[in-house]
mmJSON file of the N, C-alpha and C atoms, coordinates in Angstrom:
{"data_MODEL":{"atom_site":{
"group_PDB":["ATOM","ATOM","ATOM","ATOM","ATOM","ATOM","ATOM","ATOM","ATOM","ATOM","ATOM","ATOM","ATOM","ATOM","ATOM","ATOM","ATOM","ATOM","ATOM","ATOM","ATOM","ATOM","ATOM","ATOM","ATOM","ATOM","ATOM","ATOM","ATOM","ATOM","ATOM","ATOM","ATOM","ATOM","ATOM","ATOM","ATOM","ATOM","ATOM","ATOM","ATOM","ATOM","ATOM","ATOM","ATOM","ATOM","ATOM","ATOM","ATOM","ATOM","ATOM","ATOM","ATOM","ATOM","ATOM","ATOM","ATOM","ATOM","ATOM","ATOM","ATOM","ATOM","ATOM","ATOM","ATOM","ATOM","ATOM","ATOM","ATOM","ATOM","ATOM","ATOM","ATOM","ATOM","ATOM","ATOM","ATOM","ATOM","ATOM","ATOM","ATOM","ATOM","ATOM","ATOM","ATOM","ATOM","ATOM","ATOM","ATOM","ATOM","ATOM","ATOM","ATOM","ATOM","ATOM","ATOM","ATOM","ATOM","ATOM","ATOM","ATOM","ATOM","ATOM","ATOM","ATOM","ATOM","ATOM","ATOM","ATOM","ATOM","ATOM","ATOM","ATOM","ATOM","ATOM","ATOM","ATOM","ATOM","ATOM","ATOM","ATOM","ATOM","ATOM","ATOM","ATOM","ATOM","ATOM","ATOM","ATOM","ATOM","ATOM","ATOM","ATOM","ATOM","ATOM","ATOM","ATOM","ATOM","ATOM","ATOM","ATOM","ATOM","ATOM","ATOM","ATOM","ATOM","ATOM","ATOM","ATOM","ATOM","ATOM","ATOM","ATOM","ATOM","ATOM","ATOM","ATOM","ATOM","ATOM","ATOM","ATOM","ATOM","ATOM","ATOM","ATOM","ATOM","ATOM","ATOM","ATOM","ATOM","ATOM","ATOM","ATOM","ATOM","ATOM","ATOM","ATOM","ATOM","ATOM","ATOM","ATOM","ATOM","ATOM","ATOM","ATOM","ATOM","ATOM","ATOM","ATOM","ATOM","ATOM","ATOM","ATOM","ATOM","ATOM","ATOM","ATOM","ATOM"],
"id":[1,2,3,4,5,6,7,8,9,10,11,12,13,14,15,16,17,18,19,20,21,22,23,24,25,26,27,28,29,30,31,32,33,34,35,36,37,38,39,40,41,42,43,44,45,46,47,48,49,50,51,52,53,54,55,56,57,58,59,60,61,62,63,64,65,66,67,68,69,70,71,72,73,74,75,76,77,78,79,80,81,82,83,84,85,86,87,88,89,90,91,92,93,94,95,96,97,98,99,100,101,102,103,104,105,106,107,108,109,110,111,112,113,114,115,116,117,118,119,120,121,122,123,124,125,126,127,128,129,130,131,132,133,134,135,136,137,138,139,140,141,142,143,144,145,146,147,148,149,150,151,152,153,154,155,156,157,158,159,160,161,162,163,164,165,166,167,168,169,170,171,172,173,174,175,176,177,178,179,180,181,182,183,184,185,186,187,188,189,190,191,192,193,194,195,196,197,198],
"type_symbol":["N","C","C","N","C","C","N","C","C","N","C","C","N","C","C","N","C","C","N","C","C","N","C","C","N","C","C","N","C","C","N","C","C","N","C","C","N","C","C","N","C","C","N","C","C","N","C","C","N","C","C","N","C","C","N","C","C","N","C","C","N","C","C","N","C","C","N","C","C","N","C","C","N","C","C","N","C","C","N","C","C","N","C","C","N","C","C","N","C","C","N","C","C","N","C","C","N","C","C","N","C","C","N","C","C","N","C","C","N","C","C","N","C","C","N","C","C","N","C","C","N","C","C","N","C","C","N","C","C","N","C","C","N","C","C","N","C","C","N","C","C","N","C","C","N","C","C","N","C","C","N","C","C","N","C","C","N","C","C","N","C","C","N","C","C","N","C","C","N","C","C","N","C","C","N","C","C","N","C","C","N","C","C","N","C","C","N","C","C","N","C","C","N","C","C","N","C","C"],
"label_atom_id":["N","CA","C","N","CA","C","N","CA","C","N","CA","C","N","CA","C","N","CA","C","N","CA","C","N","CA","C","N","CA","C","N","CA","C","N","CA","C","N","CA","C","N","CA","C","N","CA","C","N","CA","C","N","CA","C","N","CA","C","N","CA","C","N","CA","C","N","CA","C","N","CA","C","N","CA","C","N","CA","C","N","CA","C","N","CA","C","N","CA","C","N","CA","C","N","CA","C","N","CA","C","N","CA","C","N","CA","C","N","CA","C","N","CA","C","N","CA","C","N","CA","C","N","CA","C","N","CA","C","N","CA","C","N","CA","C","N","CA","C","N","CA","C","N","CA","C","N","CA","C","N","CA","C","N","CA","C","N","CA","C","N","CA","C","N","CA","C","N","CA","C","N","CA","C","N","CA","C","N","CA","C","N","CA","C","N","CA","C","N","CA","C","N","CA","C","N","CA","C","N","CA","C","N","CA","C","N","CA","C","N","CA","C","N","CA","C","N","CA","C","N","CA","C","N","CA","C","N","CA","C"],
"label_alt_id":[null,null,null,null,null,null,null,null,null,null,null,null,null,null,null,null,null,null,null,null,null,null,null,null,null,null,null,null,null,null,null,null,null,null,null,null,null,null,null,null,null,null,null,null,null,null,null,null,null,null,null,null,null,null,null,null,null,null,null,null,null,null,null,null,null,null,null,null,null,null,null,null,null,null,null,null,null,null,null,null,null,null,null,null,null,null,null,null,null,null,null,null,null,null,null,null,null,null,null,null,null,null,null,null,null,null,null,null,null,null,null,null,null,null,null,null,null,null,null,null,null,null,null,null,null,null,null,null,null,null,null,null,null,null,null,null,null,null,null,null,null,null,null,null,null,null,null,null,null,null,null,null,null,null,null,null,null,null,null,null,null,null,null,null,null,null,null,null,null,null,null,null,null,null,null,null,null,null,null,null,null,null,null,null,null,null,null,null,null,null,null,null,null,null,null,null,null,null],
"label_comp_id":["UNK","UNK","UNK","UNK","UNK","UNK","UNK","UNK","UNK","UNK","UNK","UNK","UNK","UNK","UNK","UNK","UNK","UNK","UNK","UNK","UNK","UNK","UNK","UNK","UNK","UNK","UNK","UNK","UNK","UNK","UNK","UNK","UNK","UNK","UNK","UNK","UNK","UNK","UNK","UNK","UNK","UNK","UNK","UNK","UNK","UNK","UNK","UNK","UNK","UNK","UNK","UNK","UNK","UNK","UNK","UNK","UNK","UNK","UNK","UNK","UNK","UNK","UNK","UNK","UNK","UNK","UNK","UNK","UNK","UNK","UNK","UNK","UNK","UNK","UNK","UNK","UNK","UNK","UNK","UNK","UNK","UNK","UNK","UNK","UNK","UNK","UNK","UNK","UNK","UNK","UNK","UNK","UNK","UNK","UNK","UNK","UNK","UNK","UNK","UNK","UNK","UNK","UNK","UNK","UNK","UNK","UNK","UNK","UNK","UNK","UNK","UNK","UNK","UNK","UNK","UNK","UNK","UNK","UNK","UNK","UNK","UNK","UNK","UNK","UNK","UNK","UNK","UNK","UNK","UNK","UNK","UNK","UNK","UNK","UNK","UNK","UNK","UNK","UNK","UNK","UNK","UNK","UNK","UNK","UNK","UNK","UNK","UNK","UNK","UNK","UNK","UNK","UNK","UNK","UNK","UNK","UNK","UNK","UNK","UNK","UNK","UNK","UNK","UNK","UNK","UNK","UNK","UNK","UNK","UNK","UNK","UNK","UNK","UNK","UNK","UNK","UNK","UNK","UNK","UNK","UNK","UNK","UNK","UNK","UNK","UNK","UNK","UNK","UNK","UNK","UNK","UNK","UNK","UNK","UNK","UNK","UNK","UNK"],
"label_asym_id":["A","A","A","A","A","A","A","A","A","A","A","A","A","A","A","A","A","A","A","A","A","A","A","A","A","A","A","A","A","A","A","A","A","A","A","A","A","A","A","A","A","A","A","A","A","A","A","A","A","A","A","A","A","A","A","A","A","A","A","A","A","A","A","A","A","A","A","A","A","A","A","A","A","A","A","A","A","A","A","A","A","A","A","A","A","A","A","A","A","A","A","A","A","A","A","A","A","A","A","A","A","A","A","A","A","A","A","A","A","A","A","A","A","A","A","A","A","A","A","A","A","A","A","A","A","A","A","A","A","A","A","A","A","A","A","A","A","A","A","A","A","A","A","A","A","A","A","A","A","A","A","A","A","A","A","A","A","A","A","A","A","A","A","A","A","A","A","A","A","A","A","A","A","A","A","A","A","A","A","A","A","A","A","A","A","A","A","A","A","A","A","A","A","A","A","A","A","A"],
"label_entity_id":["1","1","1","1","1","1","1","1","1","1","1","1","1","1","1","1","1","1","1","1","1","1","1","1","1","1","1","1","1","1","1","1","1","1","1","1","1","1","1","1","1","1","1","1","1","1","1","1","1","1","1","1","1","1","1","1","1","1","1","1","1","1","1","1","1","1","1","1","1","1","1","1","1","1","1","1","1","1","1","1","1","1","1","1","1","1","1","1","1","1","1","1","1","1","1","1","1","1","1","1","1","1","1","1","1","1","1","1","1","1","1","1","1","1","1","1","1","1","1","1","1","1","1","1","1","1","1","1","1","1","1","1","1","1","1","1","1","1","1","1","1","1","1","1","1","1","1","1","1","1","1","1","1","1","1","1","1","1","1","1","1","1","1","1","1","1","1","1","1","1","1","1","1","1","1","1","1","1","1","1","1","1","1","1","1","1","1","1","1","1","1","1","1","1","1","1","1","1"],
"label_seq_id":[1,1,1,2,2,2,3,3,3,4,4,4,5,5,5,6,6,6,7,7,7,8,8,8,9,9,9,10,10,10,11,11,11,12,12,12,13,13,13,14,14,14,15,15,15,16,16,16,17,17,17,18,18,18,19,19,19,20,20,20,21,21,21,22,22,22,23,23,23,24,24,24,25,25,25,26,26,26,27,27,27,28,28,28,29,29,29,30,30,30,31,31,31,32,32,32,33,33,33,34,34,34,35,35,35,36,36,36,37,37,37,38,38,38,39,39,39,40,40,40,41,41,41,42,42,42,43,43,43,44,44,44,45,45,45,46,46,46,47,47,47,48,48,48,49,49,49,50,50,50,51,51,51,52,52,52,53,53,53,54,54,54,55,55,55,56,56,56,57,57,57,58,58,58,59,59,59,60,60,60,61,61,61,62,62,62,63,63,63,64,64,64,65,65,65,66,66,66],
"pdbx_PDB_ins_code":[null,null,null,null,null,null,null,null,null,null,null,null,null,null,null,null,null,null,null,null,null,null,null,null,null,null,null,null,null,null,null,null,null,null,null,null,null,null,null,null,null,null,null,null,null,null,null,null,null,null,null,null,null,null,null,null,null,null,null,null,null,null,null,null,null,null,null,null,null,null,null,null,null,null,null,null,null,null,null,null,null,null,null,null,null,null,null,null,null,null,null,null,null,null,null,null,null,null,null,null,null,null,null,null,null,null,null,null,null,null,null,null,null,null,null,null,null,null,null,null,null,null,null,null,null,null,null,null,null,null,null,null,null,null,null,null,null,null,null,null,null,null,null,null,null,null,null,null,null,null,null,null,null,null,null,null,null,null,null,null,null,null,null,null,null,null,null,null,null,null,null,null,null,null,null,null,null,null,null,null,null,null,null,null,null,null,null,null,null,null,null,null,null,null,null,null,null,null],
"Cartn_x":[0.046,1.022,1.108,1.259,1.03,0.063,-1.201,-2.342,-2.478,-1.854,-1.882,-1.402,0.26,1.327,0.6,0.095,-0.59,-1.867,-2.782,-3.691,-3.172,-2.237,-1.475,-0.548,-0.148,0.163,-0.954,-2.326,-3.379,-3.782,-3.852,-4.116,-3.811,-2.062,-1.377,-1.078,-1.14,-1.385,-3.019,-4.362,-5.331,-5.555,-4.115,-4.066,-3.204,-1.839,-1.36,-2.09,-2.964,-4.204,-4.959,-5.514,-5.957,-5.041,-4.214,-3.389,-3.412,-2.668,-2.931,-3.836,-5.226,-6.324,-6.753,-6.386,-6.33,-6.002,-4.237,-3.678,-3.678,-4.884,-4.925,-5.909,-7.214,-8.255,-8.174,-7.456,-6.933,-6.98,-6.961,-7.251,-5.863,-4.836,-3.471,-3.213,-3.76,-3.453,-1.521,-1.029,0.477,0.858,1.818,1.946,2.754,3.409,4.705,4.593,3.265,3.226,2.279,1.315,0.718,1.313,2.28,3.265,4.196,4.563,5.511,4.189,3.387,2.059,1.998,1.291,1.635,2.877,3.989,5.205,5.475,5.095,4.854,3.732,2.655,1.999,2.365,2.847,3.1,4.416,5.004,5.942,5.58,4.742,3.862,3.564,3.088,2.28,2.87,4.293,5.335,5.59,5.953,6.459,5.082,4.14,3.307,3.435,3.132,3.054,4.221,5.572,6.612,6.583,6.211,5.571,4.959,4.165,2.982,3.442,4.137,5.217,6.115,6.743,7.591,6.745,5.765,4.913,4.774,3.829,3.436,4.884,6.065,6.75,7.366,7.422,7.957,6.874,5.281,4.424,3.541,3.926,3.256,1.591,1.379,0.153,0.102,-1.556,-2.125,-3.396,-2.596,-3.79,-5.05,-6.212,-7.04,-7.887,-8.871,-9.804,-10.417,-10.473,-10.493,-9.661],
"Cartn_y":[7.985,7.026,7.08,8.304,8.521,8.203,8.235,7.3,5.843,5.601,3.933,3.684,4.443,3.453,3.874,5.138,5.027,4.179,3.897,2.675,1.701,1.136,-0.265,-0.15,1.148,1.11,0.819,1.202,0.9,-0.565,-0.634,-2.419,-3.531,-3.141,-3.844,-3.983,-2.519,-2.405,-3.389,-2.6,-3.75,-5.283,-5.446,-7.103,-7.881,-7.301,-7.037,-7.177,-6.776,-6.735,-7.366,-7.86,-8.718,-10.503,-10.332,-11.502,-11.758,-11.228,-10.78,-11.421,-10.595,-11.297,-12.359,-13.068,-14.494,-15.586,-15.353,-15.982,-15.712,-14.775,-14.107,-15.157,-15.718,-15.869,-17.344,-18.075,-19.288,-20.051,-21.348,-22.357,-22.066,-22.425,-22.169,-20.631,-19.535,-18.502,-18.087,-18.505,-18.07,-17.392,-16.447,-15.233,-14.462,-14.972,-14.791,-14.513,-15.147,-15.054,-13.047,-13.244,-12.179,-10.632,-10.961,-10.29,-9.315,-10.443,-9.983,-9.578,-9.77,-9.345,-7.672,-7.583,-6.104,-5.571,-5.82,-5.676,-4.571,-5.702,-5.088,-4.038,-4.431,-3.017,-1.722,-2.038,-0.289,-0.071,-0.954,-0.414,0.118,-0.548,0.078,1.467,1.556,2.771,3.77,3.511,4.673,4.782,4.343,3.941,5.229,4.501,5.546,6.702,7.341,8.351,9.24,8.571,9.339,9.555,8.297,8.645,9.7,9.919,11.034,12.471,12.193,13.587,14.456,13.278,13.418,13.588,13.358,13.499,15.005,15.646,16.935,18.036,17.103,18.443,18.831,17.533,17.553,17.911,18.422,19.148,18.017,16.908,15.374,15.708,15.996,15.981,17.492,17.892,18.991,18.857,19.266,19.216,20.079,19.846,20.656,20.637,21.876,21.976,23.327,23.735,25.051,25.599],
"Cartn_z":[-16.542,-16.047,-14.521,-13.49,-12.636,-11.783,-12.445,-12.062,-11.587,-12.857,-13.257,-11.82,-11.27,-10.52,-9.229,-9.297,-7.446,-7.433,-8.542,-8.166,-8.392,-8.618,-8.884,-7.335,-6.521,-5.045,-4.5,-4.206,-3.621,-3.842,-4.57,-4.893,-4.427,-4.532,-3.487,-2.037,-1.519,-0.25,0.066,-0.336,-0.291,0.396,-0.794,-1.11,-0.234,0.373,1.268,3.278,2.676,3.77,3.713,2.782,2.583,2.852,2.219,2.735,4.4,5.33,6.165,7.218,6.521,7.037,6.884,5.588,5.416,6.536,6.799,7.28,9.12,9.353,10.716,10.653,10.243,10.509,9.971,9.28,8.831,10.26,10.124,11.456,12.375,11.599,12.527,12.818,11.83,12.681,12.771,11.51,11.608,11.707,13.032,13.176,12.46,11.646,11.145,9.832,9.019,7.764,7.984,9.353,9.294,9.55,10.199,10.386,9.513,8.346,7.195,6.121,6.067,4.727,5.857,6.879,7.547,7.592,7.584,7.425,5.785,5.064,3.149,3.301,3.758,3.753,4.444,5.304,5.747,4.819,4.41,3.607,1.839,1.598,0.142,1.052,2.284,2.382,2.479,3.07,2.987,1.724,0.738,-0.523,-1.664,-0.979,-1.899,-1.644,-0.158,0.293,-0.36,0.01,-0.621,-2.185,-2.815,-4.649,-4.391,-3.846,-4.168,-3.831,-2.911,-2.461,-3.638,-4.232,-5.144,-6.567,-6.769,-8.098,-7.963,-6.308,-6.554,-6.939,-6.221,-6.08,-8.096,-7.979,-9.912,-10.497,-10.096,-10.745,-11.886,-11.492,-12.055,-11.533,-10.679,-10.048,-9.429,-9.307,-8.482,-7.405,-6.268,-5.424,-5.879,-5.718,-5.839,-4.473,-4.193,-3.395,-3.13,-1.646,-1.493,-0.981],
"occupancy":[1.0,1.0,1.0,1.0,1.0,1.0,1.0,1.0,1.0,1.0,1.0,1.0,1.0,1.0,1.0,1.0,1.0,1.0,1.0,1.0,1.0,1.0,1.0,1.0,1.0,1.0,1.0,1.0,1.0,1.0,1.0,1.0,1.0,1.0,1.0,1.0,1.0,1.0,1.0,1.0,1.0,1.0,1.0,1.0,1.0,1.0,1.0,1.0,1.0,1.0,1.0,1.0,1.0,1.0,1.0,1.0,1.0,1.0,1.0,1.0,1.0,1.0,1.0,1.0,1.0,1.0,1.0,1.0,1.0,1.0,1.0,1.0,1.0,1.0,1.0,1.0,1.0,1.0,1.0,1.0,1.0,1.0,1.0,1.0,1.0,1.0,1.0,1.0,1.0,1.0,1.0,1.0,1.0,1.0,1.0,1.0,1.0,1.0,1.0,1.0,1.0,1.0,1.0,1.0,1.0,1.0,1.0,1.0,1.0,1.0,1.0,1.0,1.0,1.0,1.0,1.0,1.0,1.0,1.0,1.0,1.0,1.0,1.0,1.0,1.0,1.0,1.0,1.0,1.0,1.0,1.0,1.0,1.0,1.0,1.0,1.0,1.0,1.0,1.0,1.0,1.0,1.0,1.0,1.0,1.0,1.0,1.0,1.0,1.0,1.0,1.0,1.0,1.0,1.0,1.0,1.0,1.0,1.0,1.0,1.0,1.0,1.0,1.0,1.0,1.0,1.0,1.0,1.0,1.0,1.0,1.0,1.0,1.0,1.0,1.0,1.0,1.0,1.0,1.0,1.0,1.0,1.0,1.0,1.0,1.0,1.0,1.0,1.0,1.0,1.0,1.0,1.0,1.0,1.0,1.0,1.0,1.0,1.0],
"B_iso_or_equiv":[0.0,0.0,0.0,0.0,0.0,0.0,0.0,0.0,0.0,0.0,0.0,0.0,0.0,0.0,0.0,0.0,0.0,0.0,0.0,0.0,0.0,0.0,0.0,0.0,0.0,0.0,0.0,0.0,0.0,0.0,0.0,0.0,0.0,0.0,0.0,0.0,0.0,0.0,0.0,0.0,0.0,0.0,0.0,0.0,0.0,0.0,0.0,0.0,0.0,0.0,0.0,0.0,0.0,0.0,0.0,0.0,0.0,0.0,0.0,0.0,0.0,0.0,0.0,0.0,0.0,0.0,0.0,0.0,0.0,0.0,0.0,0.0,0.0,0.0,0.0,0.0,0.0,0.0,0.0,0.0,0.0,0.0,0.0,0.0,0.0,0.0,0.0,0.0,0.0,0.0,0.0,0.0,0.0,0.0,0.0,0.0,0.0,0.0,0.0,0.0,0.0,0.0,0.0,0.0,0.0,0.0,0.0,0.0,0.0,0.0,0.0,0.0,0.0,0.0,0.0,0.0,0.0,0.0,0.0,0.0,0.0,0.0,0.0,0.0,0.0,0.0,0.0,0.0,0.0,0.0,0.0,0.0,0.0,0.0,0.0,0.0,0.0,0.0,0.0,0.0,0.0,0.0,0.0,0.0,0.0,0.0,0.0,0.0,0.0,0.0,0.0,0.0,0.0,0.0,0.0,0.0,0.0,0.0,0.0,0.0,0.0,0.0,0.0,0.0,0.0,0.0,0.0,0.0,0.0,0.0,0.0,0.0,0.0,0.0,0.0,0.0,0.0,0.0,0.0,0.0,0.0,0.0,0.0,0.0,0.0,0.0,0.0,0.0,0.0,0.0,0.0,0.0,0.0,0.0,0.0,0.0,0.0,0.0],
"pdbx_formal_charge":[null,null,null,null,null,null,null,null,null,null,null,null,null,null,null,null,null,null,null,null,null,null,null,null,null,null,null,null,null,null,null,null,null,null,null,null,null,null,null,null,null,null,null,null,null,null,null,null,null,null,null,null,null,null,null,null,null,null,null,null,null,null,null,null,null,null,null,null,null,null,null,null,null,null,null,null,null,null,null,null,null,null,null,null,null,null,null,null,null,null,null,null,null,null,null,null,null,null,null,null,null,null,null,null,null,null,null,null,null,null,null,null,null,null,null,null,null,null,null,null,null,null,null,null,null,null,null,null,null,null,null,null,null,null,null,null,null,null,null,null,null,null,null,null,null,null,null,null,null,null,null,null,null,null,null,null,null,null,null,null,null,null,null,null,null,null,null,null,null,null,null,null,null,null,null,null,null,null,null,null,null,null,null,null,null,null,null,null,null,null,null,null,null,null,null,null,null,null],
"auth_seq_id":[1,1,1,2,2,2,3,3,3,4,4,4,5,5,5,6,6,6,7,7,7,8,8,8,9,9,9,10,10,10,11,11,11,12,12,12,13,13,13,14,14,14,15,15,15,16,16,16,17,17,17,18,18,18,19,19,19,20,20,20,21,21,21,22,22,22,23,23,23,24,24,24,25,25,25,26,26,26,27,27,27,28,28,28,29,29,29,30,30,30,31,31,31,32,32,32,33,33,33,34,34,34,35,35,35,36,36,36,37,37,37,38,38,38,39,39,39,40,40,40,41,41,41,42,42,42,43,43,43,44,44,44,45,45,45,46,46,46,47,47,47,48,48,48,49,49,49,50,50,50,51,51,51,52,52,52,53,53,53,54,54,54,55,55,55,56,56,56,57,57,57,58,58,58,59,59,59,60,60,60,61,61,61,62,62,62,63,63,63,64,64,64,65,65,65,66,66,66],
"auth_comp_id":["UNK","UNK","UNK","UNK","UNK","UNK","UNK","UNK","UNK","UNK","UNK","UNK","UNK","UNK","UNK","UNK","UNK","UNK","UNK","UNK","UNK","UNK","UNK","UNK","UNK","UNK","UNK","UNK","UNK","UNK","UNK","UNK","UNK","UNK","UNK","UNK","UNK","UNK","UNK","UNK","UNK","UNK","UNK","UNK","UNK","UNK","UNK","UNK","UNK","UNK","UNK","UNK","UNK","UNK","UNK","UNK","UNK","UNK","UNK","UNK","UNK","UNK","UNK","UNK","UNK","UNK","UNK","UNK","UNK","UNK","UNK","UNK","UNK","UNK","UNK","UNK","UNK","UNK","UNK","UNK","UNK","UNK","UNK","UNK","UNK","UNK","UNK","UNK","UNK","UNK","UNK","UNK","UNK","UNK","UNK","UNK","UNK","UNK","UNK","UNK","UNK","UNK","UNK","UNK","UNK","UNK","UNK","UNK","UNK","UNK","UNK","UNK","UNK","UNK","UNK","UNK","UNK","UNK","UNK","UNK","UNK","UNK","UNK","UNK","UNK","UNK","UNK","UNK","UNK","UNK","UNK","UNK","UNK","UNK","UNK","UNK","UNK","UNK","UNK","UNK","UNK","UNK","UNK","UNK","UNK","UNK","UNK","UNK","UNK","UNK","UNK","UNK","UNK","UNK","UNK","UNK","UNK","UNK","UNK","UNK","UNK","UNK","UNK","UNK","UNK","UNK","UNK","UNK","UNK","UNK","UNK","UNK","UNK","UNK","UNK","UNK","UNK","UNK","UNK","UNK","UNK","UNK","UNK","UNK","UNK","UNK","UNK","UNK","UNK","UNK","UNK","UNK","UNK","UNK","UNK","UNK","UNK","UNK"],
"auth_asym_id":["A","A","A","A","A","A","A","A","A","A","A","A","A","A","A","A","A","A","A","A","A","A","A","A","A","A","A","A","A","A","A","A","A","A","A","A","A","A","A","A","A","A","A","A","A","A","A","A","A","A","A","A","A","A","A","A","A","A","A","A","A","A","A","A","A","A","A","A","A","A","A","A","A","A","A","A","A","A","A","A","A","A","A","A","A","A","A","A","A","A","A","A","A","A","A","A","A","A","A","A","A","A","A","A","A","A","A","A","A","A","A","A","A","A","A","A","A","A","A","A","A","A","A","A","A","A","A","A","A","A","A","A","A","A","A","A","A","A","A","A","A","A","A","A","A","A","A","A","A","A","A","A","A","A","A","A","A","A","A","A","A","A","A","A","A","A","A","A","A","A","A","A","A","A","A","A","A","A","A","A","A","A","A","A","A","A","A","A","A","A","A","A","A","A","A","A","A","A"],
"auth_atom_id":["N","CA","C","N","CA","C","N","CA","C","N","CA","C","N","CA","C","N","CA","C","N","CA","C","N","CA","C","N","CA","C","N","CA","C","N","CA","C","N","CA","C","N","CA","C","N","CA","C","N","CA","C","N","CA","C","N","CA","C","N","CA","C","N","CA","C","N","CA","C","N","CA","C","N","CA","C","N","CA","C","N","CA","C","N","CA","C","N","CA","C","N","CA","C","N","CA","C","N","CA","C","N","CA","C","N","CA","C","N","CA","C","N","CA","C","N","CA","C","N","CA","C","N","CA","C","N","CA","C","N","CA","C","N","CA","C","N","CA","C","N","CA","C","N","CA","C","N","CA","C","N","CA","C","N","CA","C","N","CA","C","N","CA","C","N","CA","C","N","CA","C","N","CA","C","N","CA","C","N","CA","C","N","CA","C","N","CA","C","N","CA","C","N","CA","C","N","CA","C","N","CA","C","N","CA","C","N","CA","C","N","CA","C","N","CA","C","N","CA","C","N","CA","C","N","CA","C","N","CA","C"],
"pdbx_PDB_model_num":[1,1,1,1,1,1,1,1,1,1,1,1,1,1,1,1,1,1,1,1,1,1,1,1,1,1,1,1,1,1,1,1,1,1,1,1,1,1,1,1,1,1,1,1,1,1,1,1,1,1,1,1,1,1,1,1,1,1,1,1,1,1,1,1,1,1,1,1,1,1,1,1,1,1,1,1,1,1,1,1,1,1,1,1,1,1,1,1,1,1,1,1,1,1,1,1,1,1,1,1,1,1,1,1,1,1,1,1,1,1,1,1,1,1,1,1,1,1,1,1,1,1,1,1,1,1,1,1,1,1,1,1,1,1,1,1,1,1,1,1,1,1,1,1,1,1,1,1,1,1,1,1,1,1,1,1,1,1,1,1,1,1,1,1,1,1,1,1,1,1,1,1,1,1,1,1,1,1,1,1,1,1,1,1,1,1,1,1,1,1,1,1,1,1,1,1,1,1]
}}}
């Protein structure tokens, strides 16, 4: 389940960015729409980051490495 919701955060951030770039590179170039799509993404990105914070500490997830 944990999985699912941080690639369903990535996705959207993505898409988010993708929007974005749409409306950056679109003929009119609206600053406002590009603005608020970067706006939502750094806010998914905090949003995840803190999910993911909160997964390890409730033991939902384990870092691994060396």
């Amino acid at each position: 389940m944990t999985r699912l919701l941080i690639l369903a955060g990535f996705l959207a951030i993505v898409l988010s960015l993708g929007s974005a770039l749409f409306h950056l590179t679109r003929g009119k170039g609206d600053s406002k729409k590009v603005a608020r799509a970067l706006t939502i993404r750094v806010a998914l990105s905090i949003l995840l980051f803190v999910l993911l914070l909160v997964a390890w500490q409730l033991g939902w997830i384990q870092p691994h490495g060396s």
